[in-house]
DOZARO-718872 format. One record per residue: x, y, z of N, C-alpha, C in turn. Coordinates in steps of 0.2 Angstrom, whole numbers, padded with zeros to 4 digits, always signed. Atoms other than C-alpha are relative to their C-alpha. Example, Ala and Ser with C-alpha at 12.3 -4.5 7.8 and 13.67 -1.06 7.14 Angstrom:
+0004-0006+0000+0062-0022+0039+0004+0006+0000/-0004-0006-0001+0068-0005+0036-0004+0005+0003/
END
This chain:
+0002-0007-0002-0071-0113+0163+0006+0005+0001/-0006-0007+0002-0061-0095+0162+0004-0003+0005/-0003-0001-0005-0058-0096+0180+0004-0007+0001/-0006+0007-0002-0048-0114+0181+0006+0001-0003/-0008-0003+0002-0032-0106+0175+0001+0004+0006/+0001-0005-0003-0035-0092+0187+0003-0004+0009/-0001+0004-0006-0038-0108+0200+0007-0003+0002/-0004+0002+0001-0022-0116+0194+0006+0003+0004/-0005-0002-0002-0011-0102+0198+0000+0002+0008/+0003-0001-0006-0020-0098+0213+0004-0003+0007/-0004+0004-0004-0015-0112+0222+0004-0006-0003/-0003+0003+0002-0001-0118+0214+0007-0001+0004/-0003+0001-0004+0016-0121+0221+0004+0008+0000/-0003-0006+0001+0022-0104+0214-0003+0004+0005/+0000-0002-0006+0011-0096+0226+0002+0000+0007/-0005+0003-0005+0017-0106+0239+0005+0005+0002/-0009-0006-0001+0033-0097+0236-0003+0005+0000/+0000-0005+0000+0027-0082+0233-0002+0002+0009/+0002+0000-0008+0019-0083+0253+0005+0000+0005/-0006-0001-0005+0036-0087+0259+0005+0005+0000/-0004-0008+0001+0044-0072+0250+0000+0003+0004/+0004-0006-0005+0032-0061+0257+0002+0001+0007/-0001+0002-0006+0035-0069+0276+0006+0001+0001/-0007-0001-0002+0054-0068+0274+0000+0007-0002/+0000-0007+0000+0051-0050+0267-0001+0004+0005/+0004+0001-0010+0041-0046+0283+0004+0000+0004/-0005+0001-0004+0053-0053+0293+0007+0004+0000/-0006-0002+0002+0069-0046+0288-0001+0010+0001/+0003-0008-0003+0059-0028+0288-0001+0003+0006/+0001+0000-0009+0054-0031+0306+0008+0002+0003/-0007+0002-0005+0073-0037+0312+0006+0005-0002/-0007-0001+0002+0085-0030+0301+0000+0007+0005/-0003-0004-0001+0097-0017+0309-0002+0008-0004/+0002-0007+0003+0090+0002+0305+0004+0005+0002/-0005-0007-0004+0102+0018+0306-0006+0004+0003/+0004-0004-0003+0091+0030+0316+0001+0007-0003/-0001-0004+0002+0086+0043+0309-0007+0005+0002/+0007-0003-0002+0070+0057+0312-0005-0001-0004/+0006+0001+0005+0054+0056+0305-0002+0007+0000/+0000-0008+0001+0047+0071+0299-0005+0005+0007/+0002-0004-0006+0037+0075+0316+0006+0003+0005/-0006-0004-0005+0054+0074+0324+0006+0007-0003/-0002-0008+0001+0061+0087+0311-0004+0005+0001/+0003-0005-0001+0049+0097+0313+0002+0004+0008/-0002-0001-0008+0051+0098+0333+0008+0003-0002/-0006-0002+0003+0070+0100+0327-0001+0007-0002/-0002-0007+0006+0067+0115+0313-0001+0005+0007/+0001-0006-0006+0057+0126+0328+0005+0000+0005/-0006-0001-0008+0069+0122+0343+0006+0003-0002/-0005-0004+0004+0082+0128+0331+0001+0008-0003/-0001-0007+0002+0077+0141+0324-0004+0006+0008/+0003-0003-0005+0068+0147+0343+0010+0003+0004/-0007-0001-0002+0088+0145+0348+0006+0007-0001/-0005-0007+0001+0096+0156+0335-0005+0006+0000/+0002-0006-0003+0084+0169+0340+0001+0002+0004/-0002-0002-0009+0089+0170+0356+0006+0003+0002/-0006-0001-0003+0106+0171+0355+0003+0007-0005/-0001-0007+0002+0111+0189+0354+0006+0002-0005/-0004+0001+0007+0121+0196+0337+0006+0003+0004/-0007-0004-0002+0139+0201+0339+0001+0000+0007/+0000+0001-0007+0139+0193+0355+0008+0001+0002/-0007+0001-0004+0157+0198+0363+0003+0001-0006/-0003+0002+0008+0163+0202+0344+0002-0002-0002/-0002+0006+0006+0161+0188+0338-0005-0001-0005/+0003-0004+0006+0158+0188+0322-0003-0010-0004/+0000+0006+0003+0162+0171+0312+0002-0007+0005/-0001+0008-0004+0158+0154+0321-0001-0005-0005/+0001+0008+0004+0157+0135+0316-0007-0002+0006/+0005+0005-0005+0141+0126+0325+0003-0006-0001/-0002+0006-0004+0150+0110+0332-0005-0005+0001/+0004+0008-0004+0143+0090+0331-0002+0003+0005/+0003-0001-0009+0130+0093+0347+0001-0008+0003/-0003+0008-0004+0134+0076+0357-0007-0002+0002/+0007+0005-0003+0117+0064+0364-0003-0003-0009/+0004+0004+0003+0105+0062+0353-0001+0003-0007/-0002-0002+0006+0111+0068+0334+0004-0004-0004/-0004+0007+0005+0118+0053+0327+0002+0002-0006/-0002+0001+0009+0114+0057+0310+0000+0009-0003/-0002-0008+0002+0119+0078+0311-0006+0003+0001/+0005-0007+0001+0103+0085+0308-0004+0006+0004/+0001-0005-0006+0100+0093+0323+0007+0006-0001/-0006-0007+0001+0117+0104+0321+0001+0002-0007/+0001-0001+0006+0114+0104+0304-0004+0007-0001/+0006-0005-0003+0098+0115+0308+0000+0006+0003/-0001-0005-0003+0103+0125+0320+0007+0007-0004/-0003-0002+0003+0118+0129+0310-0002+0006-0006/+0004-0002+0003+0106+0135+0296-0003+0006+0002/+0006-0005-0003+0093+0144+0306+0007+0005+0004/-0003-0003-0001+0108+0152+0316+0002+0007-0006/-0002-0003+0008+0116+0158+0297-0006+0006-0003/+0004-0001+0000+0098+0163+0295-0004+0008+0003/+0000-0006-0004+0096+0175+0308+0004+0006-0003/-0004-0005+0004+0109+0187+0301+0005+0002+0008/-0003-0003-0005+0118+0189+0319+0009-0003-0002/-0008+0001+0000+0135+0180+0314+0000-0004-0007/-0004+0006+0008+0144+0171+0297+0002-0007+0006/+0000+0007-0002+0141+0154+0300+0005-0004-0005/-0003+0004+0003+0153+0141+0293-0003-0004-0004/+0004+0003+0003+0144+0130+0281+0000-0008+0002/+0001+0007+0000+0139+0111+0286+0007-0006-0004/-0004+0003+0004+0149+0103+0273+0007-0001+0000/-0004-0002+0000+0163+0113+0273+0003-0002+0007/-0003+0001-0009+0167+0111+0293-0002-0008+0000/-0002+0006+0000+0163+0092+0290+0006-0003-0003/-0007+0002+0003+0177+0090+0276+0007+0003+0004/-0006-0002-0002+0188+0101+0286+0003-0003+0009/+0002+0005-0004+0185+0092+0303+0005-0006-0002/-0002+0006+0003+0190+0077+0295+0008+0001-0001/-0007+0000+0002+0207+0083+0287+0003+0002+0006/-0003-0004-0004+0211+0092+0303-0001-0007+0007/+0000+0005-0007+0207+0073+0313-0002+0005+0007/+0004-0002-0007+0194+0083+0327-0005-0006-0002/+0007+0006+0001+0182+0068+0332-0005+0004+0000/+0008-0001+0001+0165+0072+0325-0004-0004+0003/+0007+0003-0004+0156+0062+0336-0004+0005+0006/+0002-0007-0004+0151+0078+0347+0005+0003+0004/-0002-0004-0005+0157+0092+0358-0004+0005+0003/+0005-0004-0005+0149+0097+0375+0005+0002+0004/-0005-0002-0004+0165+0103+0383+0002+0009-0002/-0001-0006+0003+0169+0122+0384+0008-0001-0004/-0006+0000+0000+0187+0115+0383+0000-0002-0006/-0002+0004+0008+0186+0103+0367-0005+0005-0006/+0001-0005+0004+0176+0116+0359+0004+0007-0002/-0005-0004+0003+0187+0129+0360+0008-0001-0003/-0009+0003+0004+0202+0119+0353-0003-0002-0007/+0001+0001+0006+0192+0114+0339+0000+0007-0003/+0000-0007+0004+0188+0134+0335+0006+0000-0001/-0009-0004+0003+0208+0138+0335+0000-0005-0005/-0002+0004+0004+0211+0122+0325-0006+0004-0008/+0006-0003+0006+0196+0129+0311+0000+0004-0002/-0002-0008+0004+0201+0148+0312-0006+0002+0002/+0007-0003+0001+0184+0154+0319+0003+0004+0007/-0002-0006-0007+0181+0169+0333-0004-0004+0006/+0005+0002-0004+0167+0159+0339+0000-0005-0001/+0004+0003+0002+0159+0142+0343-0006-0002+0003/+0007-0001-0003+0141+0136+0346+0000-0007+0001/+0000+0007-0002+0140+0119+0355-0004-0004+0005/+0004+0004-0006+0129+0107+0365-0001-0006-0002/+0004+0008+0000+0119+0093+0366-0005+0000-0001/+0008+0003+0001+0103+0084+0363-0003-0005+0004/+0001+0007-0002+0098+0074+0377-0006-0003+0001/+0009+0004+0001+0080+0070+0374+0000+0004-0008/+0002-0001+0005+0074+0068+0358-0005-0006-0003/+0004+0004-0001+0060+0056+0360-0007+0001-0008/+0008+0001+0004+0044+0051+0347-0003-0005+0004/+0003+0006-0001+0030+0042+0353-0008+0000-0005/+0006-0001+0005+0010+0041+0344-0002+0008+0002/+0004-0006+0000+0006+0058+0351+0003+0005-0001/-0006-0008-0001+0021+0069+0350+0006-0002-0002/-0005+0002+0000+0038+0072+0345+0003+0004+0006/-0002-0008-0004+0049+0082+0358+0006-0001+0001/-0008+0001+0002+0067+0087+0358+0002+0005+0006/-0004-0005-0006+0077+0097+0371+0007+0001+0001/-0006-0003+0001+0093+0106+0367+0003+0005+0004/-0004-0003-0006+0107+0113+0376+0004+0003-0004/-0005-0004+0005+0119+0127+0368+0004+0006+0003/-0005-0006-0003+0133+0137+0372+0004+0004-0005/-0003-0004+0002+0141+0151+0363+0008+0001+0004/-0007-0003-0002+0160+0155+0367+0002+0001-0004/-0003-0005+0004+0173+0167+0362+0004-0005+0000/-0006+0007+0001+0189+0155+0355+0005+0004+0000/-0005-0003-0003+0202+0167+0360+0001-0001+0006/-0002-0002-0008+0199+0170+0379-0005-0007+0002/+0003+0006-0002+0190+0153+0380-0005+0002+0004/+0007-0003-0002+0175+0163+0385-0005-0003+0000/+0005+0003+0002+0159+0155+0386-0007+0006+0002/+0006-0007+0001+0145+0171+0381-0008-0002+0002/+0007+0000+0000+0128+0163+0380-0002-0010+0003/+0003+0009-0001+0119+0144+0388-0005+0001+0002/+0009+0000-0001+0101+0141+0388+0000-0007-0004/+0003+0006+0000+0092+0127+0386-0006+0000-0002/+0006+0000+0002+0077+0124+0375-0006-0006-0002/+0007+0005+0001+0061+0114+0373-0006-0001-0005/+0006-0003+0005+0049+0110+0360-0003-0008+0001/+0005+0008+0001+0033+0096+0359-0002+0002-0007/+0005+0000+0008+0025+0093+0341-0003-0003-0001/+0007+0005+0003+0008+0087+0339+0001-0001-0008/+0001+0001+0005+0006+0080+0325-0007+0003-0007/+0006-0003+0002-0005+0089+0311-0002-0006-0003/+0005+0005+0004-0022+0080+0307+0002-0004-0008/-0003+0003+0007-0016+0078+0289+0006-0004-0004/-0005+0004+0001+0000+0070+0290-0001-0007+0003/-0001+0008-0001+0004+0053+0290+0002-0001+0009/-0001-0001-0008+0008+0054+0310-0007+0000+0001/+0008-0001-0001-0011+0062+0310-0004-0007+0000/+0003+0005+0005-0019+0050+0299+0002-0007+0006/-0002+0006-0003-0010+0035+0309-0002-0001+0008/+0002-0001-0009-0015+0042+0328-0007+0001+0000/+0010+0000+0001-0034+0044+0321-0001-0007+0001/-0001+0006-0002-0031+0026+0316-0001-0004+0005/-0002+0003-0004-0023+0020+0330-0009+0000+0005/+0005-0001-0004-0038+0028+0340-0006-0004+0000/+0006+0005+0000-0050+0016+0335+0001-0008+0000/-0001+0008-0002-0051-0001+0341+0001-0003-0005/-0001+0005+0007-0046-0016+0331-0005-0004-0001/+0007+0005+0003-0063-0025+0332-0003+0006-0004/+0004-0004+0007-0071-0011+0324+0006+0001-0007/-0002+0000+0006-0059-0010+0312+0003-0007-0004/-0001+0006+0003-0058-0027+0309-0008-0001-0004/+0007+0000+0002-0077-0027+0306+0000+0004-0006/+0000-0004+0005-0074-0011+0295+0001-0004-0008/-0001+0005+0008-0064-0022+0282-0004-0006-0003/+0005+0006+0002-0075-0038+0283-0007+0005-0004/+0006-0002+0001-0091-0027+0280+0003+0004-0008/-0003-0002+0008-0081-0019+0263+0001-0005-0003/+0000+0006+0005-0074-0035+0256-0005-0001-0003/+0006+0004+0002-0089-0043+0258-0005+0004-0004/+0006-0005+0002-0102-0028+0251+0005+0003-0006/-0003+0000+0004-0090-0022+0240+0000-0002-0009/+0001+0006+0006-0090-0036+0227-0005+0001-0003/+0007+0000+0002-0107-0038+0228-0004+0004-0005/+0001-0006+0004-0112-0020+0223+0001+0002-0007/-0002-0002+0006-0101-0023+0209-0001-0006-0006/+0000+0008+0004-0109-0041+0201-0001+0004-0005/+0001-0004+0007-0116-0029+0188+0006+0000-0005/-0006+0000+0004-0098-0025+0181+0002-0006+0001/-0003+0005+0002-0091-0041+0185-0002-0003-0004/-0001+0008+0003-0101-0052+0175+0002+0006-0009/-0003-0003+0006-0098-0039+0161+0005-0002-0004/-0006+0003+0001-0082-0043+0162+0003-0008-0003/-0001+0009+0000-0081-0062+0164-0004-0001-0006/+0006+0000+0006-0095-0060+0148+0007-0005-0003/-0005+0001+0008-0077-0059+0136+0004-0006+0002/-0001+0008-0001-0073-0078+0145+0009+0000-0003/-0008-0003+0002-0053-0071+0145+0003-0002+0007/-0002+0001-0007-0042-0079+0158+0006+0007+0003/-0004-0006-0002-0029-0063+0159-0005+0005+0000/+0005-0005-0002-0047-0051+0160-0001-0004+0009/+0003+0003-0005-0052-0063+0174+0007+0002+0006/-0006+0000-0007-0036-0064+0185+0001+0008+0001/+0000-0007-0002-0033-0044+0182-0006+0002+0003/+0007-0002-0004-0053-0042+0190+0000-0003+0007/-0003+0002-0007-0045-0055+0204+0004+0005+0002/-0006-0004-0003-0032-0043+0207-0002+0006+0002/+0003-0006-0003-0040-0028+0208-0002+0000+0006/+0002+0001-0009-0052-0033+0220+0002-0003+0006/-0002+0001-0009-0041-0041+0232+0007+0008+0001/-0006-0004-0002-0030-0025+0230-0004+0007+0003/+0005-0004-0005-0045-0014+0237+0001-0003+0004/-0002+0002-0009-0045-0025+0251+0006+0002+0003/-0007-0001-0001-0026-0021+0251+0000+0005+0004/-0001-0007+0000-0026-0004+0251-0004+0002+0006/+0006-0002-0005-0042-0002+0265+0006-0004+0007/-0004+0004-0004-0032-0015+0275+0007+0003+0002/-0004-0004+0001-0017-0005+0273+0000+0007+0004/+0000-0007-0002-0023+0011+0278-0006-0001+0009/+0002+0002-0009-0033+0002+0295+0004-0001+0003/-0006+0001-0004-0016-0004+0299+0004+0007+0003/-0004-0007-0001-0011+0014+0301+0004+0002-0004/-0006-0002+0006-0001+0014+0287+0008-0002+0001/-0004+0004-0002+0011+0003+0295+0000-0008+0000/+0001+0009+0001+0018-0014+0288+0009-0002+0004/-0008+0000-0001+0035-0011+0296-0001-0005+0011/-0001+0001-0009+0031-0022+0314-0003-0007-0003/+0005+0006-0002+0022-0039+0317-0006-0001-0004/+0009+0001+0001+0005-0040+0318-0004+0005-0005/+0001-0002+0007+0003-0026+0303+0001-0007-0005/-0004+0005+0006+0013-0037+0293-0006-0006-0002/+0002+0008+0001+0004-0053+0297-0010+0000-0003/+0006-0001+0000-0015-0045+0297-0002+0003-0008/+0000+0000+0006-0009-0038+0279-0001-0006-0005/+0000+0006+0004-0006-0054+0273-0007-0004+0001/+0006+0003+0000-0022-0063+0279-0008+0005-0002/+0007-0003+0002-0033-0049+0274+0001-0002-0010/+0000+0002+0006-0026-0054+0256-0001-0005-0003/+0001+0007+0003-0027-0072+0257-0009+0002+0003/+0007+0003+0001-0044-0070+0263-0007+0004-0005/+0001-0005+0005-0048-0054+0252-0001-0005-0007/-0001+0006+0007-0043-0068+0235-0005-0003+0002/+0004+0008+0001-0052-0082+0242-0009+0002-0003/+0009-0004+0001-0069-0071+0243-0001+0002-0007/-0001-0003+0005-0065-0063+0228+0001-0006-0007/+0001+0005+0004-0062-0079+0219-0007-0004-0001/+0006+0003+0001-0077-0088+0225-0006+0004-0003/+0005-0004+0002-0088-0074+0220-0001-0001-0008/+0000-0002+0010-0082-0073+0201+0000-0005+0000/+0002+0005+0002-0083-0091+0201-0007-0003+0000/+0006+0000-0001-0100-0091+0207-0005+0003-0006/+0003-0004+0005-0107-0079+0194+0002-0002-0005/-0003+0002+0008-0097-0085+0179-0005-0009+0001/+0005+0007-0001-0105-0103+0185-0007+0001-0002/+0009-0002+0002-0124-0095+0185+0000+0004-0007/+0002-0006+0007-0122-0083+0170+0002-0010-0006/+0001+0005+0005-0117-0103+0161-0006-0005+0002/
END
């Protein structure tokens, strides 16, 4: 029979392995150590709080002309919060900004720690060492995601870098729903629905699915072709995949995704095999 090659590799020991790859793949995704970084809800919250910022802060404040925006200290690990600001600041047209790159390379030769500055004092020693009139500096000390929002709250101060003046401080706040359409959306619609119904949902596709499609299967199984047959196993259990997939929220990076991935697959195949073997049985 086609499908006894199909069965061979099925449950053969290759599989085997192939179940522990996956398991240790899983795992290793779960555990490993991740740099933190924002997802795009938390840029987003980011871009407006930044650019509500350099709106604020009035042009040619104290004539000052050409600033640096300064690492912000808390919750900016990976720059892009001062990155942003610095941008949208430039953006406004109230002062020449120094460019990101440029004031990291020159940071670095001039040995200022980049790890942040929230001091009016260690801010204005960085401006004199840099060559600027002005600097713009603060913090980030919430910058939170959860299923329903992102929200970030920034603190920034303006000073003159001659008279160690400090011109402007305000503090701003931004939440960001997530739009229906993005993968945030999509995954908090998800989330929204129980897991018995959507555990139901898949069982009631697998299972109907197939069925709907015995037509074209036996078509296939007709040309009695062990690579036609395994590529018709694959397909169908890669619909289950992908439905399975997209019930998990579209998240395989935790646990219980990971693990309900995987058993939607082994049981997706088994269904999927006993089917075309049942029909290739009856059509001889």
């Amino acid at each position: 029979m086609a499908f006894g090659w199909v069965k061979t590799v099925v449950f053969s020991k290759w599989a085997l392995l192939a179940g522990i790859a996956v398991a240790c793949w899983q795992g290793w995704t779960v555990l490993r150590p991740k740099p933190w970084a924002p997802d795009e809800l938390q840029k987003a919250a980011a871009d407006n709080v930044c650019r509500r910022a350099a709106q604020a802060i009035p042009p040619r404040l104290g004539g000052v002309e050409k600033i640096v925006v300064l690492r912000l200290a808390g919750h900016d690990d990976d720059g892009y919060v001062t990155a942003r600001l610095g941008e949208c600041v430039q953006k406004a047209g109230g002062y020449s900004v120094l460019h990101e790159t440029f004031v990291s390379n020159l940071m670095r030769e001039l040995k200022i720690d980049r790890k942040g500055v929230s001091t009016l004092e260690e801010a204005v020693a960085a401006g004199r060492k840099i060559g600027v009139s002005g600097v713009i500096f603060g913090d980030v000390p919430e910058f939170r995601r959860d299923e329903a929002s992102a929200s970030i709250r920034l603190n920034i101060r303006l000073a003159r870098v001659d008279t160690a003046q400090s011109l402007f401080a305000e503090s701003f706040t931004q939440t960001e729903p997530p739009s229906p359409a993005s993968i945030a959306g999509v995954r908090k619609s998800v989330n929204a629905t129980s897991v018995v119904k959507r555990i139901l949902v898949w069982l009631a596709f697998a299972a109907i699915v197939p069925l709907l499609l015995i037509p074209v299967l036996k078509r296939f199984l007709e040309r009695e072709s062990n690579a036609v047959n395994l590529a018709l196993l694959v397909a169908l259990t890669l619909l289950d995949l992908v439905l399975a997939f997209f019930l998990c929220g579209l998240d395989v990076f935790a646990w219980i995704p990971g693990i309900l991935l995987v058993l939607a697959v082994v049981a997706g195949g088994l269904y999927n095999y006993w089917l075309c073997s049942t029909i290739e049985g009856l059509r001889k």
